[in-house]
Each structure stands twice: as C-alpha cells, then as structure tokens.
C-alpha positions in Angstrom: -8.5 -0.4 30.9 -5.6 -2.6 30.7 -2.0 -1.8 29.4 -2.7 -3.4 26.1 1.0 -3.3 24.9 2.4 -5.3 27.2 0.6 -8.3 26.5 2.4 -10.8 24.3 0.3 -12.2 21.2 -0.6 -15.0 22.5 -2.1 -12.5 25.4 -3.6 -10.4 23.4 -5.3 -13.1 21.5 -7.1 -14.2 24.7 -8.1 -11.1 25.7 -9.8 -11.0 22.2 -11.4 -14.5 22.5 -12.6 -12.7 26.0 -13.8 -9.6 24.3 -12.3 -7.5 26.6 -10.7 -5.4 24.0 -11.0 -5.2 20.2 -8.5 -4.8 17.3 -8.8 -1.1 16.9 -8.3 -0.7 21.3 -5.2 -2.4 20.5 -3.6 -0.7 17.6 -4.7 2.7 19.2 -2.5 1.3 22.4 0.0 1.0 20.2 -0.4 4.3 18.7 -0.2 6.3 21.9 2.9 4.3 23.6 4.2 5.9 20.1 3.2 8.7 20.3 4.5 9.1 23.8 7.9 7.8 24.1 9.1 8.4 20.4 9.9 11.9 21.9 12.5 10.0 23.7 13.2 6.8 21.8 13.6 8.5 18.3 13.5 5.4 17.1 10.3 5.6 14.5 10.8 7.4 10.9 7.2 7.2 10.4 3.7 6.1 11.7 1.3 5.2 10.0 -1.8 5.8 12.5 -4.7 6.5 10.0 -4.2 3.0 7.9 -3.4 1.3 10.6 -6.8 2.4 12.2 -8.6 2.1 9.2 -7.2 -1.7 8.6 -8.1 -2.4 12.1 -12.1 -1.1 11.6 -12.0 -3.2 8.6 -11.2 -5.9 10.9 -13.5 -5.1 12.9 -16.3 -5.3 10.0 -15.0 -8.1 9.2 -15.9 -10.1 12.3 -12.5 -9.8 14.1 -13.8 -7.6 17.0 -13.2 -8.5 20.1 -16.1 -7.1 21.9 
C-alpha cells in the first residue's frame, strides 16, 4: 500500500478517481502517522480518530469511496 500521507490533495484526489484507496484508507493513514510520531512531535492536544472514521464511512455511504 502506498504512503497515503504524503500525497498532496490534488494527489490524493487522483488516487480516489483511480480507486486505489478510499476515504476511510486515508484518514486511517493519517491516524497512524499520528499516532506514531506525536510521541515525538507533541504537537496534537487531541485526536479525534472515532469521528473522523465514522465521517469518513459516512462518506463512504455516501458514494465518496474510492474503491
């Protein structure tokens, strides 16, 4: 799988026209560069990965799936 986060948005909005990654792949990329630098960074006061994944199945519902 690709590095999702490093794609710009007009990137990432290819690789959706593509389906080669929907909106949910994407925020839980996001997620887990989070969750694995913050440790570092401490930079984030708070995430908010359960809406964010919820809004991005919704999405997904919705017609906005990549896949």
């Amino acid at each position: 799988m690709r590095d999702l986060v490093q794609y710009s948005i007009e990137g990432l909005g290819d690789i959706y026209r593509a389906r080669e990654a929907t909106v949910r792949e994407v925020v839980q990329a996001y997620l887990d560069t989070i969750e694995a630098r913050e440790p570092r960074i401490k930079a984030v006061l708070q995430v908010f990965a359960e809406r964010a994944l919820e809004e991005a199945s919704e999405l997904e519902a919705k017609g906005h799936d990549g896949r």
